[in-house]
Biopython code that builds the backbone (N, CA, C, O; Angstrom):
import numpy as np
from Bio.PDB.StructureBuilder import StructureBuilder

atoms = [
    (1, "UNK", "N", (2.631, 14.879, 64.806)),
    (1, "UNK", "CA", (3.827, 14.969, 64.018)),
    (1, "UNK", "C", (4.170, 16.442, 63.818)),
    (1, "UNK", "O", (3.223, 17.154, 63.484)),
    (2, "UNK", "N", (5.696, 17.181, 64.008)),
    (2, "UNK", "CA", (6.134, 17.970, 63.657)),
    (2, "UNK", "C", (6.477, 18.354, 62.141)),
    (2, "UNK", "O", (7.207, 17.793, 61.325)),
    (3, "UNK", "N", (5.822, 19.321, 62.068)),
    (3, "UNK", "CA", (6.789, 19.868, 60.099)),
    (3, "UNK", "C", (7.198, 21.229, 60.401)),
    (3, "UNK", "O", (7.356, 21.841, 61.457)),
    (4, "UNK", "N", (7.326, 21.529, 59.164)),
    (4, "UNK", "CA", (7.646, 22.701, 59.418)),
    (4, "UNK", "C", (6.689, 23.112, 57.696)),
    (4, "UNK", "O", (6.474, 22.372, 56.735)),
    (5, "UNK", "N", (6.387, 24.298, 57.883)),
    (5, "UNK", "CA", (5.197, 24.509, 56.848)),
    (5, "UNK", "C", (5.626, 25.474, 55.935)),
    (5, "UNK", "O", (4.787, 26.231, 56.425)),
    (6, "UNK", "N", (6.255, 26.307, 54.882)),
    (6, "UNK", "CA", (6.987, 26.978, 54.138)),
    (6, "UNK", "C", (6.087, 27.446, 53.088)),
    (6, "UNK", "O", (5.489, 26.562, 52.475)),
    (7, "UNK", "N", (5.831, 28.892, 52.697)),
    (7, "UNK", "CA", (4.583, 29.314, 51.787)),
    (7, "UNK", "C", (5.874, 30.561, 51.160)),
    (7, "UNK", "O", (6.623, 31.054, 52.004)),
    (8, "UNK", "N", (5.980, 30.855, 50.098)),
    (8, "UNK", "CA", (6.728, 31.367, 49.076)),
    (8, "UNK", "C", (5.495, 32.360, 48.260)),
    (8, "UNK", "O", (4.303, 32.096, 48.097)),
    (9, "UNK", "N", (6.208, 33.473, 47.868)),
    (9, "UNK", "CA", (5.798, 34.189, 46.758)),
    (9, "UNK", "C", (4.080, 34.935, 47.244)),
    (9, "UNK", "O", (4.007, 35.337, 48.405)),
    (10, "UNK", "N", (2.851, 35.074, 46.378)),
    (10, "UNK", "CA", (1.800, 35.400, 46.457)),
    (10, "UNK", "C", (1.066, 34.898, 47.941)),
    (10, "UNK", "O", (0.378, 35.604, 48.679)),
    (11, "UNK", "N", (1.479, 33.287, 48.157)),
    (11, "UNK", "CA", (0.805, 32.700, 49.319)),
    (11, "UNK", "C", (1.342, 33.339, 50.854)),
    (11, "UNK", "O", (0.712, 33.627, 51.871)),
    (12, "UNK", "N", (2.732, 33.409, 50.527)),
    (12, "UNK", "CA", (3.167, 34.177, 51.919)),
    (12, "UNK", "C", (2.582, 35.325, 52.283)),
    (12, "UNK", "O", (2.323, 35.547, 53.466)),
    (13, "UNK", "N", (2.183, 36.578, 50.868)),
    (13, "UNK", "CA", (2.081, 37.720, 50.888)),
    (13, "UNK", "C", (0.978, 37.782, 51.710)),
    (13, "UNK", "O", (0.909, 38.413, 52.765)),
    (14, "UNK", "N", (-0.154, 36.900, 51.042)),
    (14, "UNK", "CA", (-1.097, 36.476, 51.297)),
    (14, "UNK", "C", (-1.880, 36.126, 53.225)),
    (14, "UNK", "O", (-2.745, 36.526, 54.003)),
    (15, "UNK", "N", (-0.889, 35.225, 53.097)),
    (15, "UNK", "CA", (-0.667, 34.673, 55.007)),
    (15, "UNK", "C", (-0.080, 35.295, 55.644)),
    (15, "UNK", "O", (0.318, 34.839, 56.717)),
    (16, "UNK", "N", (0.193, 36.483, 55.288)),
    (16, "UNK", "CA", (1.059, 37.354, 56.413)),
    (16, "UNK", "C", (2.252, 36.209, 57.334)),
    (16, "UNK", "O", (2.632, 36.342, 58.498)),
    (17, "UNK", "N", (2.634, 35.097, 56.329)),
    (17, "UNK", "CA", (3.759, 34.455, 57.125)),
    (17, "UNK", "C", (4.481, 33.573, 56.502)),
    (17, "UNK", "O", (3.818, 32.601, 56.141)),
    (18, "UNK", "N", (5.570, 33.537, 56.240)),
    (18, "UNK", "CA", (6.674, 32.782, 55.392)),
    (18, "UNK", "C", (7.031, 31.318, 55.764)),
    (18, "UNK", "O", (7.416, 30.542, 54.890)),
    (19, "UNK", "N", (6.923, 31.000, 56.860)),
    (19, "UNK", "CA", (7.072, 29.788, 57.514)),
    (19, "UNK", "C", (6.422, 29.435, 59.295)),
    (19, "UNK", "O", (6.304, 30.383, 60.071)),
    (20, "UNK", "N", (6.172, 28.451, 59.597)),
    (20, "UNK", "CA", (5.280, 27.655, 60.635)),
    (20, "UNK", "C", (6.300, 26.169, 60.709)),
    (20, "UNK", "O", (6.960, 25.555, 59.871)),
    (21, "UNK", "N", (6.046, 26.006, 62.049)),
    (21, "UNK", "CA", (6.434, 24.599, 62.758)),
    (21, "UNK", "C", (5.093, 24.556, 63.460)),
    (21, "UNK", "O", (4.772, 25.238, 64.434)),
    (22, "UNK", "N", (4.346, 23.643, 62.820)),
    (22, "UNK", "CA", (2.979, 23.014, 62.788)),
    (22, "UNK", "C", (3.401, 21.325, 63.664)),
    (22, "UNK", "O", (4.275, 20.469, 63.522)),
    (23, "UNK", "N", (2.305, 21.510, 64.499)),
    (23, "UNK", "CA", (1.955, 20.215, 65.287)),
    (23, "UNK", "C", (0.832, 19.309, 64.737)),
    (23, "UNK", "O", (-0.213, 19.230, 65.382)),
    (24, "UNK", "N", (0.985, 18.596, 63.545)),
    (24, "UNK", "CA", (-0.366, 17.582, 62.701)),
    (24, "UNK", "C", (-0.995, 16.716, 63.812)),
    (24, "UNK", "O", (-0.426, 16.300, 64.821)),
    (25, "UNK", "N", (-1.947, 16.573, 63.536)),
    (25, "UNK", "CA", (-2.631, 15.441, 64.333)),
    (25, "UNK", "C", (-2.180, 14.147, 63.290)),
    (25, "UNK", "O", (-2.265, 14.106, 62.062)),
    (26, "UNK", "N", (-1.651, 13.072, 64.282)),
    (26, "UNK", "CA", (-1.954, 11.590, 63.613)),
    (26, "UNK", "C", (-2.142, 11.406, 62.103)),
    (26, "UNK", "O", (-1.315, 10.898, 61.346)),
    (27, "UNK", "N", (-3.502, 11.955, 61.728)),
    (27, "UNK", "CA", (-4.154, 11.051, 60.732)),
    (27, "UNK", "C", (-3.749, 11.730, 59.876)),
    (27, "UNK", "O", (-4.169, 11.277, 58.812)),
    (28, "UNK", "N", (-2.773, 13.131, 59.628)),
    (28, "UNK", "CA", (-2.246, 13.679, 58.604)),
    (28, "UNK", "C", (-0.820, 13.222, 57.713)),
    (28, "UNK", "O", (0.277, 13.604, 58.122)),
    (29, "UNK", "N", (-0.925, 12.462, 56.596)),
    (29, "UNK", "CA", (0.420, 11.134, 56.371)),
    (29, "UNK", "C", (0.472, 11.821, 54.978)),
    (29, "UNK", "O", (0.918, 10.895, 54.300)),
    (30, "UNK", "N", (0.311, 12.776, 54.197)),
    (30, "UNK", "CA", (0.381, 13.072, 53.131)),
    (30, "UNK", "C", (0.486, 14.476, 53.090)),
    (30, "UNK", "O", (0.246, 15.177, 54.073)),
    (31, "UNK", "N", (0.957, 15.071, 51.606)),
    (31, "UNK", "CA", (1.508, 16.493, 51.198)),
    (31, "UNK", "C", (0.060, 17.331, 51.206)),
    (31, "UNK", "O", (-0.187, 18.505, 51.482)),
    (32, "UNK", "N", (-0.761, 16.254, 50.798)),
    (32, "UNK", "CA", (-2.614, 16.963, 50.351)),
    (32, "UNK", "C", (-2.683, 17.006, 51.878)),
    (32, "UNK", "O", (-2.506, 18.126, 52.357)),
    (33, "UNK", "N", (-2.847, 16.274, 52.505)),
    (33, "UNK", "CA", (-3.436, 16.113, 53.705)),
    (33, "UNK", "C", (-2.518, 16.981, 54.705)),
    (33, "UNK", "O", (-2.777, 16.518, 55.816)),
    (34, "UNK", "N", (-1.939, 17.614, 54.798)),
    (34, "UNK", "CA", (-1.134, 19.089, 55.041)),
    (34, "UNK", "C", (-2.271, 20.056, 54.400)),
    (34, "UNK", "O", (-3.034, 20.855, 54.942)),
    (35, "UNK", "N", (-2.115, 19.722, 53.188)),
    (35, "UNK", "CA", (-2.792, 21.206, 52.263)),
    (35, "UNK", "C", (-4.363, 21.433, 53.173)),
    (35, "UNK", "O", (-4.929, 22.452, 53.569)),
    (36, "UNK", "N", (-4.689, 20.065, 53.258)),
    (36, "UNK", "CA", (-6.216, 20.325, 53.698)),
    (36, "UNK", "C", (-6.362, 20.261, 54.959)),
    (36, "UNK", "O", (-7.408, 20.548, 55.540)),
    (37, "UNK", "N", (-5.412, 19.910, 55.451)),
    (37, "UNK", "CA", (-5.788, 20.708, 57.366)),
    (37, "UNK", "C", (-5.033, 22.028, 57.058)),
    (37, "UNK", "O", (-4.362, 22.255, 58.065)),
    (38, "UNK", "N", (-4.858, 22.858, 56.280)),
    (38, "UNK", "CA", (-4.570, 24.282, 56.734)),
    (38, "UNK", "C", (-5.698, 24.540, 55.906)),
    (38, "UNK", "O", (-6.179, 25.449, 56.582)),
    (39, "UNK", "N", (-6.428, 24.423, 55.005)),
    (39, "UNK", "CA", (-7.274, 24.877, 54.414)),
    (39, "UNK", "C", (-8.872, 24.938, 55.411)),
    (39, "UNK", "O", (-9.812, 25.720, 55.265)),
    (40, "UNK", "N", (-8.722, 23.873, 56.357)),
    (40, "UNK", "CA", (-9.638, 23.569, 57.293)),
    (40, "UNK", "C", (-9.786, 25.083, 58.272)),
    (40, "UNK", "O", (-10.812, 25.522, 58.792)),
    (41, "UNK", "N", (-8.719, 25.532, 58.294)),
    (41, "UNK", "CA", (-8.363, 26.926, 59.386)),
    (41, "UNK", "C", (-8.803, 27.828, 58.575)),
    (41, "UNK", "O", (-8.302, 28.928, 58.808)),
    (42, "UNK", "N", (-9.951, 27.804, 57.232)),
    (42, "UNK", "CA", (-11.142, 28.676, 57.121)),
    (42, "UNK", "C", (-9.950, 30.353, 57.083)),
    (42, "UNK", "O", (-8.821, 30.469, 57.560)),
    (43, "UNK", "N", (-10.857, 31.484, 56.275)),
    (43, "UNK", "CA", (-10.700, 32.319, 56.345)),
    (43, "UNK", "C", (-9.194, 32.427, 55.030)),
    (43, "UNK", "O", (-9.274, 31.692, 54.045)),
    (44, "UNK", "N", (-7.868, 33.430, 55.188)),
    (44, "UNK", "CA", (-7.116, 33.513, 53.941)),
    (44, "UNK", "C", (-6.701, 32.168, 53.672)),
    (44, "UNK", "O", (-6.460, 31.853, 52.507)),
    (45, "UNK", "N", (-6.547, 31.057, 54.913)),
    (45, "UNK", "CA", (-5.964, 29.836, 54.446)),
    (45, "UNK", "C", (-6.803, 28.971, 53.522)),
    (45, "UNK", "O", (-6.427, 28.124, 52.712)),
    (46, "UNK", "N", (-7.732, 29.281, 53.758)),
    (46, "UNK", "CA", (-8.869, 28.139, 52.974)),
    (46, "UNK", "C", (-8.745, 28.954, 51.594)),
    (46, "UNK", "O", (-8.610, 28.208, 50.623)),
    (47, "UNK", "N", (-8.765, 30.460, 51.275)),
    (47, "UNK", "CA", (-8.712, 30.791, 50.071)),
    (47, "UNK", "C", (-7.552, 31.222, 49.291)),
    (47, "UNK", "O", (-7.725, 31.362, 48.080)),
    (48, "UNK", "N", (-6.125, 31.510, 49.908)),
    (48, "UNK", "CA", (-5.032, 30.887, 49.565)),
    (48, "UNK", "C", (-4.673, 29.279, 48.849)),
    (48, "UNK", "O", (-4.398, 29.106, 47.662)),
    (49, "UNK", "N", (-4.760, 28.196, 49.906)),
    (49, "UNK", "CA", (-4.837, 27.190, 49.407)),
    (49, "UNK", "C", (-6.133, 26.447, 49.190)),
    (49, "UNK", "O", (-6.243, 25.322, 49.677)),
    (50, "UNK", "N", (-6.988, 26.907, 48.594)),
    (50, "UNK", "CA", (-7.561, 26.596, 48.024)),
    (50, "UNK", "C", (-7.741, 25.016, 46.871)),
    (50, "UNK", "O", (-7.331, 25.118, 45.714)),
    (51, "UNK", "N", (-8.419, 23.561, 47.392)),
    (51, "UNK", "CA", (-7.963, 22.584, 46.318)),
    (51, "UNK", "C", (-7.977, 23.174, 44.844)),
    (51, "UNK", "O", (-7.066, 22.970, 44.041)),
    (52, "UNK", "N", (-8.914, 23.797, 44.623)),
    (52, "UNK", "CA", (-9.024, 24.382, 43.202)),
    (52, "UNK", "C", (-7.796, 24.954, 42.435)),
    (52, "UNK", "O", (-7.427, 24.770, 41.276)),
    (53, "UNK", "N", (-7.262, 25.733, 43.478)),
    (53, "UNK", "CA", (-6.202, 26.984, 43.073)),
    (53, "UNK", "C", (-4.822, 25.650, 42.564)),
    (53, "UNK", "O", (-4.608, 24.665, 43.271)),
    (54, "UNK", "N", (-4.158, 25.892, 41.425)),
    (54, "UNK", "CA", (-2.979, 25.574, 40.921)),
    (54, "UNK", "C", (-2.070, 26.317, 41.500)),
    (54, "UNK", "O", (-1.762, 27.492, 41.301)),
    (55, "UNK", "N", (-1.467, 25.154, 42.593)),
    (55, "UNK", "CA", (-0.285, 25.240, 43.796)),
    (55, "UNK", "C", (0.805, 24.168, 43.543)),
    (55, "UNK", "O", (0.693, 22.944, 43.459)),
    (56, "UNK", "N", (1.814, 24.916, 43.453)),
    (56, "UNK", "CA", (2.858, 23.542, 43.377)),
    (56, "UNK", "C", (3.437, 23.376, 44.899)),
    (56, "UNK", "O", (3.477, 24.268, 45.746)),
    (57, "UNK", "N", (3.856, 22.081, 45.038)),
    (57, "UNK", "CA", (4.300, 21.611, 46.342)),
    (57, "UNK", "C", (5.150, 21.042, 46.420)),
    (57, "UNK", "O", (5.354, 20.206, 45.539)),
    (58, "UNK", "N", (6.109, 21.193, 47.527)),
    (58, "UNK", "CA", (7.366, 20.495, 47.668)),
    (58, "UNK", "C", (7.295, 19.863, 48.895)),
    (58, "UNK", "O", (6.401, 20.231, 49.658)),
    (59, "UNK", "N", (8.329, 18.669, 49.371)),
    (59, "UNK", "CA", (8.595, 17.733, 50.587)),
    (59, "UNK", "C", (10.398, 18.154, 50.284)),
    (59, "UNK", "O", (11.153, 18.306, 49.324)),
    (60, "UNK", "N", (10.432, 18.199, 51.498)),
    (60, "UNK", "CA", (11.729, 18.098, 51.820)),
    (60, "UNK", "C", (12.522, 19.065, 50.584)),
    (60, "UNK", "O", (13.500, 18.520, 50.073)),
    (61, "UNK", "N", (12.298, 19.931, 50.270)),
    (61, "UNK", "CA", (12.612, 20.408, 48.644)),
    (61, "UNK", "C", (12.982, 19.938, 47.532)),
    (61, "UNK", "O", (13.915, 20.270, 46.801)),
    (62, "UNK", "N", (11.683, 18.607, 47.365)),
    (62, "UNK", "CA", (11.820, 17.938, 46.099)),
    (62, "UNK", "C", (9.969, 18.167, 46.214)),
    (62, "UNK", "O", (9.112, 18.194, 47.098)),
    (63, "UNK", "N", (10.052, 18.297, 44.758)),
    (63, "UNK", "CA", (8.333, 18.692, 44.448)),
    (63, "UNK", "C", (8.068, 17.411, 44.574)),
    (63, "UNK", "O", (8.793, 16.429, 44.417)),
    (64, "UNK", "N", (6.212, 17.576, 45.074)),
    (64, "UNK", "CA", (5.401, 16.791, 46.155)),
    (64, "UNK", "C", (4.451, 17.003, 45.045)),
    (64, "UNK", "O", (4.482, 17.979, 44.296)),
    (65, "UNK", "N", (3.408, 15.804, 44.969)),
    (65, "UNK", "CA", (2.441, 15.254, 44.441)),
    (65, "UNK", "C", (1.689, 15.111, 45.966)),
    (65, "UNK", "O", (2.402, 14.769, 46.909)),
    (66, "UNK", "N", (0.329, 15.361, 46.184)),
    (66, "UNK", "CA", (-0.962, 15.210, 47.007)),
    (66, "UNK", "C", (-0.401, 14.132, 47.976)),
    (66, "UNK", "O", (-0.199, 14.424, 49.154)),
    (67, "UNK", "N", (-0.111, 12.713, 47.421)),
    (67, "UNK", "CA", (-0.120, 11.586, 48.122)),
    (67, "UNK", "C", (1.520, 10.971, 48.352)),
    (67, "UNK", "O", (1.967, 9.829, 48.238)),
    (68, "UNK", "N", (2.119, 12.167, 48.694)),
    (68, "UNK", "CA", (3.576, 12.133, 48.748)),
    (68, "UNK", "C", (3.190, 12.336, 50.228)),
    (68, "UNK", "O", (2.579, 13.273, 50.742)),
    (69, "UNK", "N", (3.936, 10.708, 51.033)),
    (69, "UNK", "CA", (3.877, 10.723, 52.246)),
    (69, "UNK", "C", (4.798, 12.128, 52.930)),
    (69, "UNK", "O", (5.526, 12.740, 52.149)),
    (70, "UNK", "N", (4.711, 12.622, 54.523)),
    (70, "UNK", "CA", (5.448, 12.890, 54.978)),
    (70, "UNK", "C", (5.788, 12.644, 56.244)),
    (70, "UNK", "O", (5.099, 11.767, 56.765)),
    (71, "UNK", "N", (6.814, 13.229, 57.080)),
    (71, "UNK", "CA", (7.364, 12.487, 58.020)),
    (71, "UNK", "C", (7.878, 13.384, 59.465)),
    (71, "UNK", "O", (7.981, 14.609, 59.525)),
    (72, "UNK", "N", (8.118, 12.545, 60.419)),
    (72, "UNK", "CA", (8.227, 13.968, 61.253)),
    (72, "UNK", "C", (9.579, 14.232, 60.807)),
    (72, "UNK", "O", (10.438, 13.522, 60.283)),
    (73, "UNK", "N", (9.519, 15.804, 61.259)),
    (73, "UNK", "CA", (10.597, 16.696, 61.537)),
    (73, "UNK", "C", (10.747, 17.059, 59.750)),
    (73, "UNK", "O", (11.620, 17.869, 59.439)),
    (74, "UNK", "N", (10.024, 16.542, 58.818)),
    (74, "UNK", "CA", (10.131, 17.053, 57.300)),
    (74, "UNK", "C", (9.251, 18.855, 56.953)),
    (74, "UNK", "O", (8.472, 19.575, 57.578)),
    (75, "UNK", "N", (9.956, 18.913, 55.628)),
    (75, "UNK", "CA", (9.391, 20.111, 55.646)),
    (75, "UNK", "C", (8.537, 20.389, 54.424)),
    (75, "UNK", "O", (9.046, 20.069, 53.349)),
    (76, "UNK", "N", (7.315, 20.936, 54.400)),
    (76, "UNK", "CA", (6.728, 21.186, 53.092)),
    (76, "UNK", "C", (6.461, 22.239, 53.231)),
    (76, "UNK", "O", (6.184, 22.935, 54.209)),
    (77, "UNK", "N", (6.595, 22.496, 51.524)),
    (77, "UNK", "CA", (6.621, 24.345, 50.828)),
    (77, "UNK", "C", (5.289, 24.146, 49.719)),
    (77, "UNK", "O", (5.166, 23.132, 49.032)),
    (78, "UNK", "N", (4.485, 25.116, 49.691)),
    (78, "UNK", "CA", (3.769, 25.391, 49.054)),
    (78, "UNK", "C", (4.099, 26.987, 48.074)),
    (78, "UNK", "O", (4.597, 28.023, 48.513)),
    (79, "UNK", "N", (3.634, 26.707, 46.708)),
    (79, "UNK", "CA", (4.291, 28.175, 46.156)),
    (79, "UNK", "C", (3.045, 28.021, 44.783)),
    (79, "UNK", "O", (2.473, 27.007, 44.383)),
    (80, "UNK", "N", (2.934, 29.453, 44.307)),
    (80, "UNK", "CA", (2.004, 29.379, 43.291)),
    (80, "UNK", "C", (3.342, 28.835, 41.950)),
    (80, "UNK", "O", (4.564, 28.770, 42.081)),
    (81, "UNK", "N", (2.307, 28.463, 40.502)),
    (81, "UNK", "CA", (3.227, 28.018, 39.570)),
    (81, "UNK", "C", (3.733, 28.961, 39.134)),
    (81, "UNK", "O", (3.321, 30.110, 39.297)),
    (82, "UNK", "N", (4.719, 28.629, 38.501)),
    (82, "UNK", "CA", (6.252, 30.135, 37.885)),
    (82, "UNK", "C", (5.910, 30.061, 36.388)),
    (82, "UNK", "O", (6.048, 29.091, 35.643)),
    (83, "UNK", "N", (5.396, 31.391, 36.074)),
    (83, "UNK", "CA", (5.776, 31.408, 34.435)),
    (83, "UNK", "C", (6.494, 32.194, 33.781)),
    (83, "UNK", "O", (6.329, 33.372, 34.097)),
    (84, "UNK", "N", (7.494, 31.935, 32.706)),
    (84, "UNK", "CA", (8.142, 32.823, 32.543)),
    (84, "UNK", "C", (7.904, 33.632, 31.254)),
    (84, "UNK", "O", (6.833, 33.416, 30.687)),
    (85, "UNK", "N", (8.695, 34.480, 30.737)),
    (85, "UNK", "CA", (8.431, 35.262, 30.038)),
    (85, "UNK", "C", (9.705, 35.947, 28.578)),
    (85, "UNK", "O", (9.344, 36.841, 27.812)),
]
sb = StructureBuilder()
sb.init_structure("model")
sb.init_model(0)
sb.init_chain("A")
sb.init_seg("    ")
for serial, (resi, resn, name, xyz) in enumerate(atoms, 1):
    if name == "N":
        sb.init_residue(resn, " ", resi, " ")
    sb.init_atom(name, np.array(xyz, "f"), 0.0, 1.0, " ", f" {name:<3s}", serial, name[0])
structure = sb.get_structure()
C-alpha cells in the first residue's frame, strides 16, 4: 500500500525530512501500525517516534487514534503536541 508519510515541527527537524511516499507491506492497516514500521527503521526514527514519546497523529488531516484504519493513496502526519502560552 501507498501513503504518503508527513512529520511537522521537532520530528521533521529531527528526520532531516518533511514528507515520504512510503510503500507498506500488506499487514500494515492502521495509523500505529505506520508509527511502528517506521520506528522498526531503528536509529532517529525509532527515537523520534518513539511509542513512549506523546505524538499526535493525523489520517487524511483529521487526527488519528493508533487503530484508525488507513488506506491506499491516504496520507498520515505525525507532529509533537502544541502548547500554548
Amino acid at each position: 500500500m501507498k501513503l504518503q508519510i508527513r512529520y511537522f515541527a521537532s520530528l521533521r527537524e529531527t528526520l532531516g525530512v518533511a514528507q515520504e511516499n512510503a510503500d507498506l507491506p500488506p499487514s500494515i492497516v492502521t495509523v500505529g501500525g505506520v508509527r511502528d514500521w517506521l520506528i522498526a527503521r531503528g536509529g532517529a526514527w525509532a527515537e523520534a517516534l518513539d511509542g513512549k514519546r506523546a505524538l499526535r497523529m493525523a489520517y487524511d488531516q483529521q487526527m488519528a487514534e493508533p487503530a484508525t484504519p488507513v488506506a491506499e493513496a491516504g496520507e498520515v502526519a505525525f507532529f509533537p503536541p502544541v502548547t500554548g502560552g
